[in-house]
C-alpha positions in Angstrom: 73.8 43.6 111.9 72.6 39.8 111.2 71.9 40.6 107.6 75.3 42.2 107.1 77.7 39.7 108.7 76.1 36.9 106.5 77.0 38.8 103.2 80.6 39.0 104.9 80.9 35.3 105.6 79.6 34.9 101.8 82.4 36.4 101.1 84.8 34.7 102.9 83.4 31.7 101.8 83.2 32.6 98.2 87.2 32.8 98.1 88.7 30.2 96.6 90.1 27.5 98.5 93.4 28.0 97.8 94.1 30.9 99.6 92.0 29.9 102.4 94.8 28.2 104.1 97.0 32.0 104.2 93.6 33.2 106.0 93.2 30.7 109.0 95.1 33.5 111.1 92.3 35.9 110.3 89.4 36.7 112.3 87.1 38.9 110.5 84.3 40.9 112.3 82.0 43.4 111.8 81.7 46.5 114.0 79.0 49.4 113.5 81.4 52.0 112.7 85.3 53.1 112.7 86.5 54.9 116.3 87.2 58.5 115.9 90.6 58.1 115.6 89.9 55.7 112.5 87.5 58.0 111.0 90.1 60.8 111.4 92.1 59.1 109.0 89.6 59.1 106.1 86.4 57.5 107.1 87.4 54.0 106.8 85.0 51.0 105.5 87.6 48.5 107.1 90.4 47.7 109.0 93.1 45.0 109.3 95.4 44.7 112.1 97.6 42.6 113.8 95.8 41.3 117.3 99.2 41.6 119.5 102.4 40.5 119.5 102.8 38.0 122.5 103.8 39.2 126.2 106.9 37.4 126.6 108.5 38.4 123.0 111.8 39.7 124.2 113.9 40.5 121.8 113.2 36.3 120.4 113.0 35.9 116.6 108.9 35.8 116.1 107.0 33.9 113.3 105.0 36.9 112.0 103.0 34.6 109.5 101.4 32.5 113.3 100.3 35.9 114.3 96.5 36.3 114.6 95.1 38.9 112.4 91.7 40.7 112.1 90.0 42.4 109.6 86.7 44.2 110.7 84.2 45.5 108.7 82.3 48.8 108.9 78.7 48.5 108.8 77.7 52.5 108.9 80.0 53.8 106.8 79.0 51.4 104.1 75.3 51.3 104.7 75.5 55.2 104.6 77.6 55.3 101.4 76.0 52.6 99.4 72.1 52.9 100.1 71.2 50.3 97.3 71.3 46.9 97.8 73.4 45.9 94.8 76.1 48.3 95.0 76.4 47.9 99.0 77.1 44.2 98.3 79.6 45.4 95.9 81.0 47.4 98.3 81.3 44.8 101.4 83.1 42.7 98.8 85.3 45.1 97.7 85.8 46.3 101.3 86.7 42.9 102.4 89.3 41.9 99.5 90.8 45.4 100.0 91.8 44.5 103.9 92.4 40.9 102.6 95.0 42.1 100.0 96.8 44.2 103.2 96.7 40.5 104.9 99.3 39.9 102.0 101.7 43.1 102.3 99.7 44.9 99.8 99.3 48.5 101.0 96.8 51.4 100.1 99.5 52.9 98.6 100.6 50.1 96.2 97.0 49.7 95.2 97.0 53.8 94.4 99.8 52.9 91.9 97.9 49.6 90.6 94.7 49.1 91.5 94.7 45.7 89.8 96.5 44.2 92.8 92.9 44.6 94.6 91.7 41.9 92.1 94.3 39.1 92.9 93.6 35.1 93.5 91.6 35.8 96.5 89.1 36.9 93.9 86.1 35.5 93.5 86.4 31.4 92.0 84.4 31.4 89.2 
């Protein structure tokens, strides 16, 4: 699990810095594999979420873009998917931009339509 959460914080740290300031309300972790009711859904290499809103939000106007947020990363599902090396760290990359792009209102839906809006500016900086 070691191994696999370093290429993940590669990636994170690969981004380019200036997106990194939209991203310091996301915690991103790695799990084993999906729930059942995840894997339902379509056998999902990720997730991204909102962590809560808060207890005491009572009708109040909320600042959605404070909110924590996590992203987690499926470890099986990949591994089982993507034996060789190479493409699996294609695949963690993808996987991680993918729930990034839902971090900025893009849905799976929208990137059915256009699947260029998976490659936006939290592309790799080259």
């Amino acid at each position: 699990m070691k191994a696999f959460g370093r290429v993940v914080v590669r990636v994170m740290e690969s981004l380019p810095d200036s997106i990194k300031p939209y991203l310091e309300n996301v915690v991103v972790d790695v799990e084993d594999e999906p729930d059942e009711e995840i894997e339902a859904g379509g056998g999902a290499y990720g997730l991204f979420e909102p962590i809560g809103l808060p207890s005491d939000a009572s009708g109040d106007a909320i600042d959605l873009t404070s909110m924590p947020y996590r992203i987690v990363i499926y470890k099986r599902p990949l591994e089982e998917d993507f034996p060789e090396r190479r493409e699996l760290m294609t695949e963690i990359r993808r996987t991680v931009i993918h729930e990034i792009a839902h971090h900025f209102g893009i849905t799976d839906r929208d990137i059915d339509r256009d699947p260029s809006l998976e490659d936006g500016p939290w592309r790799r900086e080259d």
